[in-house]
NUMIVO-259083 format. One record per residue (C-alpha): x, y, z. Coordinates in steps of 0.2 Angstrom, whole numbers. Layout:
ATOM     x     y     z
ATOM     X     Y     Z
...
This chain:
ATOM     x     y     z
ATOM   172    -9   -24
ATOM   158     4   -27
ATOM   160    21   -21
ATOM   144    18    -7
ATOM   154     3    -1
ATOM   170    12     2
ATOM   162    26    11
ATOM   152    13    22
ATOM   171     6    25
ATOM   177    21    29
ATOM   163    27    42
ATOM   164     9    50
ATOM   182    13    55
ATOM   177    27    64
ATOM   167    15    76
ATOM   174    19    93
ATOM   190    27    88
ATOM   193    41   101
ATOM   204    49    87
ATOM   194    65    79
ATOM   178    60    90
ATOM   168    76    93
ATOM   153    72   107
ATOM   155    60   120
ATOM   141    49   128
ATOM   140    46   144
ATOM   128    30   149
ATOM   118    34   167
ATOM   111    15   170
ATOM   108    22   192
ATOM    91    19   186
ATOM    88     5   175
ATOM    84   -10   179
ATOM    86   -20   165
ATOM    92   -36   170
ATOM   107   -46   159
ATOM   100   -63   161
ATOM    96   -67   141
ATOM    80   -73   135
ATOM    66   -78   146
ATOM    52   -83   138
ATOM    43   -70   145
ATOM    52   -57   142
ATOM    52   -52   161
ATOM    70   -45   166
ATOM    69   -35   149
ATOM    54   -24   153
ATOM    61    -8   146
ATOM    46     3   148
ATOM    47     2   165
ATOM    62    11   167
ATOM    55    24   155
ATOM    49    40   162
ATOM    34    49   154
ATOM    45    61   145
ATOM    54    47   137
ATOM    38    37   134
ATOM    34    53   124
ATOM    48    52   113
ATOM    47    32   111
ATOM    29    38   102
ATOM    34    53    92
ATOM    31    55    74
ATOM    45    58    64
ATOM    45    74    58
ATOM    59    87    59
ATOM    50   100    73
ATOM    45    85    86
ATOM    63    78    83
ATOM    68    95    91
ATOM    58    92   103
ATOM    64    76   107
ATOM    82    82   107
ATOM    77    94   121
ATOM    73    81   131
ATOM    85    71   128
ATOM    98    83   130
ATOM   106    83   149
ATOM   116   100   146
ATOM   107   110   158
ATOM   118   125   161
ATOM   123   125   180
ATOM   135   141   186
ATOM   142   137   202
ATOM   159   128   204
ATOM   151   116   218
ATOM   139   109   204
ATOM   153   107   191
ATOM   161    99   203
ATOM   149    86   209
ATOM   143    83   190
ATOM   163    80   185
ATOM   162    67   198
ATOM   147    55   193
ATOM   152    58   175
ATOM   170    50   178
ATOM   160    36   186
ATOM   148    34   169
ATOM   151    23   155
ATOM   158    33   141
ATOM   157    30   122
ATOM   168    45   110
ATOM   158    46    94
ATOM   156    58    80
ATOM   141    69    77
ATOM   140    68    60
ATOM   138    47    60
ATOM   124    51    74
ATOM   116    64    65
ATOM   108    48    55
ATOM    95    51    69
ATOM    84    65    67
ATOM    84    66    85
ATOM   105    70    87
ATOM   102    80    72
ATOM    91    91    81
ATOM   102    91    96
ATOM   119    94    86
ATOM   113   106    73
ATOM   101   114    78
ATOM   105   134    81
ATOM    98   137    98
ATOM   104   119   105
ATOM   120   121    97
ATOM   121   135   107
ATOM   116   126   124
ATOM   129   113   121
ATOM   145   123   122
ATOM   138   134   137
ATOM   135   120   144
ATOM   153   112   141
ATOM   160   129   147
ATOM   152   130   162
ATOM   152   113   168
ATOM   169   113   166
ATOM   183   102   159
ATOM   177    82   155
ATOM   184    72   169
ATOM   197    64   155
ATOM   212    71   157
ATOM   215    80   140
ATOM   220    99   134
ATOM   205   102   122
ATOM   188    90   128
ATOM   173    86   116
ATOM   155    91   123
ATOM   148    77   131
ATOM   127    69   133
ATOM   120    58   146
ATOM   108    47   138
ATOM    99    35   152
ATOM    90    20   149
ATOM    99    10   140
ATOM   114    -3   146
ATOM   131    -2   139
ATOM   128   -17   129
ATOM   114   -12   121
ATOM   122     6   117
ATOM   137    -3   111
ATOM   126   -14    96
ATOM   116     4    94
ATOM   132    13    89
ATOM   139    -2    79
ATOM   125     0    68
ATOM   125    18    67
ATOM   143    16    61
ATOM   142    -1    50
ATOM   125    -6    47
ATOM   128   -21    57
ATOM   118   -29    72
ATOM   120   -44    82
ATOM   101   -46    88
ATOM   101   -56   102
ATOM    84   -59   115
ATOM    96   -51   130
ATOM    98   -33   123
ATOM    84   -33   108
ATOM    69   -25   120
ATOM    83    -9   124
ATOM    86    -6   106
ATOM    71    -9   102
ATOM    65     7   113
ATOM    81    17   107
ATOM    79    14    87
ATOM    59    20    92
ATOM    66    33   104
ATOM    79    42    91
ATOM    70    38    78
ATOM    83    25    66
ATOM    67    18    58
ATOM    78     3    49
ATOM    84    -6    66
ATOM    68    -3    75
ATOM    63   -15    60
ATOM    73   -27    63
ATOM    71   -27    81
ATOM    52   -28    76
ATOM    56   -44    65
ATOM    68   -52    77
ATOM    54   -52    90
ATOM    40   -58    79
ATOM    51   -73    76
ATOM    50   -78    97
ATOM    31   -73    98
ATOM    24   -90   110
ATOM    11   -92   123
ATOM    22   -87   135
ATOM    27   -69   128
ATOM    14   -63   120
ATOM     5   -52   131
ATOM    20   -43   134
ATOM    27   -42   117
ATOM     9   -34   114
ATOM    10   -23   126
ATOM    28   -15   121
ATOM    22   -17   104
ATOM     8    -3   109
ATOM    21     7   119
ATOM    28     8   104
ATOM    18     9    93
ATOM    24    -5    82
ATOM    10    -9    72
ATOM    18   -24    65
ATOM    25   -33    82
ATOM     7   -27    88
ATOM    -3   -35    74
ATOM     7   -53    74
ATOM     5   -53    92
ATOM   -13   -48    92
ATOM   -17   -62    77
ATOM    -9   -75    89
ATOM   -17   -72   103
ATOM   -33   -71    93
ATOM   -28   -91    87
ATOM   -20   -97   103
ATOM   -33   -89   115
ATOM   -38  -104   125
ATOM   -18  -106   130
ATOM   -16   -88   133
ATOM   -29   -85   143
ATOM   -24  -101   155
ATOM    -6   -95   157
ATOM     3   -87   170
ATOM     7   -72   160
ATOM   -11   -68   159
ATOM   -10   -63   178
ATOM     4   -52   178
ATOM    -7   -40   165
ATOM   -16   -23   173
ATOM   -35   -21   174
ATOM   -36   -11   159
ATOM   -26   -25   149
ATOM   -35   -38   153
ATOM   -51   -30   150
ATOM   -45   -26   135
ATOM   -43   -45   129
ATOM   -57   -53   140
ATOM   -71   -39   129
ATOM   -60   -42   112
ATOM   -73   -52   103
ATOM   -60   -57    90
ATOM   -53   -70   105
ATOM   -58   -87   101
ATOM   -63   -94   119
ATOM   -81   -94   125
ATOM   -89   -85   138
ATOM   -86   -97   150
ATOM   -70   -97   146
ATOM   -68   -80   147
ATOM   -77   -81   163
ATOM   -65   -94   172
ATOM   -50   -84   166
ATOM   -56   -67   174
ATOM   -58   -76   193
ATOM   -41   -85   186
ATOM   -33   -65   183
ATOM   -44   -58   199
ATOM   -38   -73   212
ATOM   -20   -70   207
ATOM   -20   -53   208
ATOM   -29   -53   227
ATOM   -16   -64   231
ATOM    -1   -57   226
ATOM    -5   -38   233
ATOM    -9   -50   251
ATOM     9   -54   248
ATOM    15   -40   245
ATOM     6   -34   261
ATOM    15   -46   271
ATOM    30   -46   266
ATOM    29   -27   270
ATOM    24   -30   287
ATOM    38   -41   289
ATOM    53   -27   284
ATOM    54   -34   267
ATOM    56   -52   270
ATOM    51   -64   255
ATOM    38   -73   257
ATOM    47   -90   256
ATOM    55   -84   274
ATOM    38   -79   281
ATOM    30   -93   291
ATOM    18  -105   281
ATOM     5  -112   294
ATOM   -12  -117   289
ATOM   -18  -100   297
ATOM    -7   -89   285
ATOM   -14  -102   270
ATOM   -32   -96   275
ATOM   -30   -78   275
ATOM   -22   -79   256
ATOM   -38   -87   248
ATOM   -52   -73   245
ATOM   -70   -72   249
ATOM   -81   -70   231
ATOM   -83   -52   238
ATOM   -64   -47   237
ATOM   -64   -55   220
ATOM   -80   -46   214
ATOM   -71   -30   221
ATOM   -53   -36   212
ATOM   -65   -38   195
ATOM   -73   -22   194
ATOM   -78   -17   178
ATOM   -71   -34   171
ATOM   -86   -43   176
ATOM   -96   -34   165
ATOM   -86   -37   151
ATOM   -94   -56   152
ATOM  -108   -59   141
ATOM  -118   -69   152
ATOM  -131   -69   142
ATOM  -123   -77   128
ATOM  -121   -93   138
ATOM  -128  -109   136
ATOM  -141  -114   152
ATOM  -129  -127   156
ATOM  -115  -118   156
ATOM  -121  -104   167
ATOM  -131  -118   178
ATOM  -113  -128   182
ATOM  -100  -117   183
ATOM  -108   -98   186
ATOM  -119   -99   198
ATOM  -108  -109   211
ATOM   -97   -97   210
ATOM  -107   -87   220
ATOM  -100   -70   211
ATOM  -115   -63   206
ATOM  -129   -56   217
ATOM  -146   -66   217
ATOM  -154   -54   211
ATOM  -143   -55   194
ATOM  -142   -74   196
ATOM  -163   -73   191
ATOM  -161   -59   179
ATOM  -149   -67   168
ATOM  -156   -84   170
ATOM  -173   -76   164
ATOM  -166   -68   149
ATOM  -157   -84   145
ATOM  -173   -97   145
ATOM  -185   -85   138
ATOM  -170   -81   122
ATOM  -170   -61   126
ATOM  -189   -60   130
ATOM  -186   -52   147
ATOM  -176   -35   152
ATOM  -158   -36   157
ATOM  -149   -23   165
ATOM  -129   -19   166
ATOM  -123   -35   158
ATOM  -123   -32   139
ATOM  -135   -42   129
ATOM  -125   -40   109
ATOM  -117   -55   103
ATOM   -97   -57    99
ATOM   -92   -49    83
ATOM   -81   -63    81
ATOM   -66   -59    68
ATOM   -76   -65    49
ATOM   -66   -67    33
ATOM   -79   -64    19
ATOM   -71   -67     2
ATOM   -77   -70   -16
ATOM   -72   -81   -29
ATOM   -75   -74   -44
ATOM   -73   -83   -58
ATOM   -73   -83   -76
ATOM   -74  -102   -80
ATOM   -84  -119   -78
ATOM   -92  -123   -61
ATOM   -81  -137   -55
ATOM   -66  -126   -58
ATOM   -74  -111   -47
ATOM   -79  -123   -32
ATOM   -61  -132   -33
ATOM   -53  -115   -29
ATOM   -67  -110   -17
ATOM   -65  -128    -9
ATOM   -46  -126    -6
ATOM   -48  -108     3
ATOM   -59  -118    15
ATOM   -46  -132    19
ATOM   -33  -120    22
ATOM   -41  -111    33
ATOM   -43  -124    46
ATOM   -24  -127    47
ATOM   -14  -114    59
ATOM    -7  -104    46
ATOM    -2   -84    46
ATOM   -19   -75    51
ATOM   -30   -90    49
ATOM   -39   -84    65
ATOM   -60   -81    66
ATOM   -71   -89    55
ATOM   -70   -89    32
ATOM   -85   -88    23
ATOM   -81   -91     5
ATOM   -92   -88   -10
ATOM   -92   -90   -27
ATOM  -100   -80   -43
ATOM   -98   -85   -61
ATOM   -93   -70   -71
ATOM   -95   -77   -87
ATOM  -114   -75   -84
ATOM  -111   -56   -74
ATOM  -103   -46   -66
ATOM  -107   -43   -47
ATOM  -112   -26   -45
ATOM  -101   -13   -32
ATOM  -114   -16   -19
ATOM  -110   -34   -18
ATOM   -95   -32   -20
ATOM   -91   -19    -5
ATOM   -98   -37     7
ATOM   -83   -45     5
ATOM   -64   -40    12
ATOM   -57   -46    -3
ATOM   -60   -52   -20
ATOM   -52   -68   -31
ATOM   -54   -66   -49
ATOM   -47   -78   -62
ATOM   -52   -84   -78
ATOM   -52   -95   -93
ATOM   -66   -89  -105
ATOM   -69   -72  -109
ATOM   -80   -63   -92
ATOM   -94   -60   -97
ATOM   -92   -39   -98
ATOM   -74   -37   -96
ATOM   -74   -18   -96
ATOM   -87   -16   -82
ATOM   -78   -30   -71
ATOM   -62   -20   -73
ATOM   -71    -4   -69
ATOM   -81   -10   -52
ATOM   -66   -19   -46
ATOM   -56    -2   -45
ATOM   -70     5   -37
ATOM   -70    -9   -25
ATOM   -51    -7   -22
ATOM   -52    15   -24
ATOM   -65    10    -6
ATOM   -53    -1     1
ATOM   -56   -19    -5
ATOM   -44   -31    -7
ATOM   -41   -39   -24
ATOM   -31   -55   -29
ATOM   -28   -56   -49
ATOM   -23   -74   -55
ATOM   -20   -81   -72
ATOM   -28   -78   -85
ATOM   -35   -66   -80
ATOM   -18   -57   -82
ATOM   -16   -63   -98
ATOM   -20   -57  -115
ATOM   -36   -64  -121
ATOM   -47   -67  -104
ATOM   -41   -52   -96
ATOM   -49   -40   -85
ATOM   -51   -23   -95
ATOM   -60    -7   -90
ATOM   -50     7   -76
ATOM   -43    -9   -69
ATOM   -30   -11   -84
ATOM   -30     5   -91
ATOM   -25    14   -76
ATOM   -13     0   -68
ATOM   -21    -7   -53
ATOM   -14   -25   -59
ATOM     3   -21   -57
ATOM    10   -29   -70
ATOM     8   -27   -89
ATOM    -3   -41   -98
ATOM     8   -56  -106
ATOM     4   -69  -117
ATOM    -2   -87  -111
ATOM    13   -99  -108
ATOM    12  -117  -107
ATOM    27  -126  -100
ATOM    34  -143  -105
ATOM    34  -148   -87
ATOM    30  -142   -70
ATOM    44  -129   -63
ATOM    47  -126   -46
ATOM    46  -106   -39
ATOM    62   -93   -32
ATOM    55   -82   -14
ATOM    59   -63   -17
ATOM    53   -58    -3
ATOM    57   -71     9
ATOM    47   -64    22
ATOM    33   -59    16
ATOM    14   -61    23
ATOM    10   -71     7
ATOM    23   -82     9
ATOM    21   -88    27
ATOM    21  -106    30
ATOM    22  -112     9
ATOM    33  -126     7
ATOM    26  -136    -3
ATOM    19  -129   -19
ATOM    20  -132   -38
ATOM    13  -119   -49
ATOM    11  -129   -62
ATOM    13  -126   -81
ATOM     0  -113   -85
ATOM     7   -94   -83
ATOM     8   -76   -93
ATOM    24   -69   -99
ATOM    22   -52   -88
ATOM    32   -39   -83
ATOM    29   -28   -68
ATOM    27   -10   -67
ATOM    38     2   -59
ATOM    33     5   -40
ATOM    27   -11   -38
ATOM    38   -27   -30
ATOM    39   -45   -33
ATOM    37   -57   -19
ATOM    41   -75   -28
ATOM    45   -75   -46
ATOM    47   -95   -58
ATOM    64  -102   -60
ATOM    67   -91   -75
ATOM    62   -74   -65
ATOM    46   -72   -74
ATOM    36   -65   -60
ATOM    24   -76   -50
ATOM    19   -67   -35
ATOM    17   -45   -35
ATOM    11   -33   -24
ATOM     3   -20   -31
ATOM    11    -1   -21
ATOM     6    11   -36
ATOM    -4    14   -50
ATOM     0    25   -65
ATOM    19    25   -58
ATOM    12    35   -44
ATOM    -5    34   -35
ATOM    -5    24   -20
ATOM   -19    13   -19
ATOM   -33    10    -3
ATOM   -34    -7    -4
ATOM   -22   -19    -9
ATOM   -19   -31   -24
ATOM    -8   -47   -29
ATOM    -7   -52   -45
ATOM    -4   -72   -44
ATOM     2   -77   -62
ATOM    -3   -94   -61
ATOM   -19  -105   -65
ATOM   -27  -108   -46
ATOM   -35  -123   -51
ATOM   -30  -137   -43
ATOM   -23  -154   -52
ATOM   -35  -163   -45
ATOM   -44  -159   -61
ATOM   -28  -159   -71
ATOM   -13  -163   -72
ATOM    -6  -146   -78
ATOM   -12  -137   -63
ATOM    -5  -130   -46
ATOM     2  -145   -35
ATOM     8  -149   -18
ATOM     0  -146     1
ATOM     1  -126     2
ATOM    -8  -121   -15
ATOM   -24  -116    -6
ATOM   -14  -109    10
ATOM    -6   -98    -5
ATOM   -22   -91   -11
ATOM   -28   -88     5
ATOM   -12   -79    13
ATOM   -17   -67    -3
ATOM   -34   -64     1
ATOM   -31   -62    18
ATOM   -15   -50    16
ATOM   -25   -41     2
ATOM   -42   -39    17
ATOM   -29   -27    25
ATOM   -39   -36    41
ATOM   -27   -36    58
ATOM   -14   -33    45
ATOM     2   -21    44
C-alpha cells in the first residue's frame, strides 16, 4: 500500500469519530426549505438558492483566492461575541436543539474557506472569545471544542459533504446533489463541485433545464451552464411549450425569448411569451385569492363559472404582464401569413402598430418602424474549413460527412454548419480567410503545397483563438505541417512515422467523458495512423488498442505556453471507406470529426 493511500486510510477513520475532534458544527435548518422528496424532474423541492441570502449568494460566487476566502469565512462564521449571561443562555439552548457533527480542523481546512476561519490570526482570535464568552457547549463535557453554525444545508447533505472531506468519497444522489452543489461552490472544494456539475449534466431534459440553468448562473458553473444552454438551444421548441417555462422571471424569460441562438421562429416565440404572460396573470390572481380567503388553497375556494371568468385576462393585463418582452419579438421578421393568422387576432398590439408593422413587412423594410427591432437573428453558425492536402473526392468525402452528422442530435450540434473546403496542395489560405471560420481541419496525403507557411498561419490562426483539428498525415513524417506550428509544439504530439496495419483495430476512451467523445459508438479508425508520442502537458482522450495515441488535446506548447485556441490532433486518415477499404468505418466517424471541430470553435463550449 502506498504511502498516499495509507494516509488517506488514516484520515477516513477520523470521519465522525468524536475522539480528538477539535470544532464542532452545528447544522441551523429553521430556515431551509429544502424538501427531502428525491428527484423531481424539475428540480422544484431542491431550489437551494432560495434559501440563500445575499451574503451567502456572495460567497456561492467568490473567486478563489486566499484574501476573499477570508472574507467568506467572516461570513460564514456565527461567533459573534455576546457578553451577557442571558444571551449565553438562550444561545446554549438552540444549539442543544441543532444537528451536531464533531470534526477536525485540519481535515476541513481542505477548504480555503475553514482555512481562513480556523487559521487565520484575527479569527482565531474571535473563535475562542467567542467559545469563552458563550459559555460552555451544551454537551456535557469537562474541556468543549469551539463550535460554527453553518445554515443552509440539511443534515444529509452535510453528512455526504464531510464524508468527502474525510475519504474522497460521494454518494451523489438527485435528493441531496443541488445542497452540495451550493456548498462545494460556497467553501470552495473545487473537485466535488465537479462532480456535482457532472452528476447534473447527466439529468439535463426538458423538464429541468431552465432551472438547472439558472443555478448553473448562480453559481457560476460554466460547464452545467454551457450544457444546459446548448440544449435548450436544440430542444427549444419543447422548452418553450413546457410548464417550467412559466415558472421563470420576467428577466429570464426575456432572456431566452431575445436569445437568437434558440431555434423556434418568431411566431413561436411569440405564442410562448402570451403562454409565459397568461400563466403568470393567473397565478398572482391566485395567489390574490387565496389571500383573501386567510390562505385557503385554491382547490378549497369555490369554482363557479363566475370565479372561472375573473381568471382569464383581457389582452391589456397581458400586454401589462409582458412589458418589455413584447419588444423582444421580432415582428418584422415574420412571414405576412403568419403575422396575418395568429398576430393580429391576438389583439396585443395597438392598431396603430398593427399597420406599421404590416407596412414594413409587405414593402420588405422600405417603410419606418419604431420600437420593435428591425435586425435579423444572429442564429448560432458553425463556419469550418476543410482543408486539405489531397485529391478532390477525398476532401468533399470528409466535408460531406461533417454535414451528415450535423443533422443528427449529437453534443452541440445546435444552429446551422457551413462547411468549406480548400485544396492546400494548390495554397495555402491566407490569415485573413482563415480568421472566418471557428475552426480549421487539416489533413493530408501529398506534400501541401508550402508546408512552412501553412504551419506558420495556422499558429496565427490558433495564437487569435481559432480552433484547429490535426489528422493524419498530416501528423506524420513526410506530409506533415511544418513552419511555427511544428517547431514550437502547437500539435501536441511529436511527428511519427506512417503505419499501415494488417487489419482494422478497434479504439480504448481515456477520457471517457470527454466533449470529443460524446455519442461515438460505432467507429473504426481504420488501418492508416502515425507512430506518435505526446508531449508533456498535453492529454490523450482515446488512444488504439496498443496505446498509440488516437485522440489528444492540445493544453501547452513548448511544455508551457498555453494556447488561445484549441487543437486535437486525430491520428487517423479521415477519409471514409466508402472510397477505400483501409479507411475509417462505422456510423460515428463524421460525428467524431465534427465533435473536434466543434470542441476546438471554443463555441458555447467550457
Amino acid at each position: 500500500m502506498s504511502q498516499q493511500q495509507t494516509l488517506i486510510q488514516h484520515i477516513a477513520s477520523l470521519y465522525l469519530n468524536p475522539l480528538g475532534a477539535d470544532i464542532e458544527i452545528y447544522l441551523d435548518t429553521t430556515n431551509s426549505h429544502v424538501e427531502s422528496s428525491g428527484l423531481h424532474s424539475s428540480f422544484r423541492n431542491l431550489r437551494v438558492s432560495e434559501v440563500v441570502d445575499e451574503a451567502s449568494q456572495d460567497d456561492a460566487k467568490e473567486n478563489r483566492c486566499s484574501e476573499e476566502s477570508q472574507n467568506s469565512a467572516e461570513d460564514a462564521s456565527p461567533l459573534v461575541a455576546t457578553t451577557t449571561t442571558n444571551a449565553t443562555a438562550t444561545r446554549d439552548t438552540v444549539l442543544a436543539n441543532l444537528p451536531c457533527f464533531p470534526a477536525h480542523k485540519l481535515i476541513l481546512a481542505r477548504s480555503p474557506v475553514f482555512k481562513a476561519m480556523f487559521f487565520t490570526s484575527n479569527l482565531r482570535e474571535c473563535d475562542t472569545k467567542s467559545n469563552v464568552e458563550m459559555g460552555s457547549s451544551p454537551h456535557d463535557s469537562q474541556q468543549t471544542p469551539p463550535h460554527i453554525v453553518i445554515p443552509d444545508i440539511s443534515e444529509d447533505a452535510f453528512m455526504e459533504f464531510l464524508r468527502y472531506l474525510y475519504t474522497e468519497q460521494i454518494e451523489l444522489t438527485g435528493r441531496i446533489v443541488l445542497e452540495l452543489l451550493y456548498a462545494s461552490s460556497k467553501y470552495q472544494i473545487s473537485e466535488l463541485e465537479q462532480k456535482c456539475s457532472e452528476f447534473l449534466e447527466q439529468t439535463i431534459d426538458v423538464c429541468n433545464v431552465l432551472f438547472l440553468h439558472q443555478q448553473a448562473r448562480t453559481f457560476e458553473n460554466k460547464s452545467l451552464e454551457t450544457r444546459c444552454m446548448n440544449y435548450i438551444c436544440r430542444h427549444g421548441e419543447e422548452i418553450l411549450k413546457h410548464e417550467s417555462f412559466t415558472e421563470l422571471t420576467c428577466e429570464e424569460a426575456l432572456f431566452f425569448l431575445d436569445c437568437d441562438y434558440v431555434l423556434v421562429s418568431e411566431l413561436q416565440r411569440f405564442e410562448a411569451a402570451l403562454y409565459w404572460a397568461r400563466s403568470k396573470w393567473m397565478a398572482a390572481q391566485v395567489a390574490h385569492a387565496d389571500s383573501e380567503n386567510g390562505g385557503a388553497t385554491s382547490s378549497e375556494q369555490p369554482q363557479d363559472g363566475e370565479k372561472s371568468a375573473q381568471l382569464e385576462p383581457t389582452m391589456e393585463q397581458l400586454r401589462e404582464q409582458l412589458g418589455k418582452i413584447l419588444y423582444a419579438i421580432r415582428f418584422t421578421r415574420m412571414e405576412e401569413y403568419d403575422f396575418a393568422k395568429n398576430v393580429v387576432p391576438s389583439k396585443i398590439l395597438t392598431q396603430e402598430e398593427i399597420i406599421s408593422l404590416f407596412s414594413y413587412i409587405v414593402t420588405k423594410g422600405e417603410t419606418a418602424i419604431d420600437r420593435f427591432s428591425v435586425t435579423p437573428r444572429d442564429t448560432l453558425i458553425w463556419r469550418v474549413l476543410v482543408l486539405g492536402g489531397d485529391q478532390v473526392n477525398h476532401i468533399e468525402d470528409v466535408s460531406q460527412h461533417i454535414r451528415e452528422a450535423h443533422s443528427s442530435d449529437s453534443w452541440y450540434h445546435c444552429g446551422k454548419l457551413e462547411v468549406k473546403y480548400h485544396n492546400a496542395r494548390d495554397s495555402s489560405p491566407s490569415i485573413e480567410v482563415l480568421s472566418k471560420f471557428d475552426s480549421v481541419l487539416v489533413f493530408s496525403n501529398y506534400s501541401f503545397h508550402s508546408p512552412s507557411l501553412l504551419g506558420d498561419r495556422l499558429a496565427d490562426y490558433v495564437d487569435n483563438g481559432g480552433g484547429c483539428v490535426i489528422a493524419t498525415f498530416a501528423c506524420v513524417k513526410k506530409y506533415n505541417i511544418q513552419g511555427r506550428f511544428l517547431s514550437d509544439g502547437y500539435m501536441g504530439v511529436t511527428l511519427g512515422e506512417n503505419t499501415t496495419l494488417p487489419k482494422n483495430q478497434n479504439f480504448e476512451r481515456v477520457e471517457e467523458k470527454h466533449p470529443i467523445l460524446h455519442s461515438i459508438k460505432d467507429f473504426d479508425p481504420g488501418r492508416y495512423r502515425g507512430e506518435i508520442d505526446v508531449l508533456q502537458g498535453n492529454k490523450i482522450v482515446a488512444q488504439w488498442y496498443d496505446n498509440v495515441p488516437l485522440v489528444v488535446e492540445t493544453s501547452v506548447r513548448n511544455n508551457e505556453v498555453k494556447l488561445n485556441g484549441r487543437v486535437v490532433t486525430l491520428n487517423f486518415f479521415p477519409v471514409s471507406n466508402k472510397l477505400n477499404a483501409k479507411y475509417w468505418s462505422g456510423e460515428d466517424g463524421g460525428k467524431l470529426l465534427l465533435n473536434s471541430l466543434i470542441y476546438c470553435s471554443g463555441k458555447y463550449i467550457e
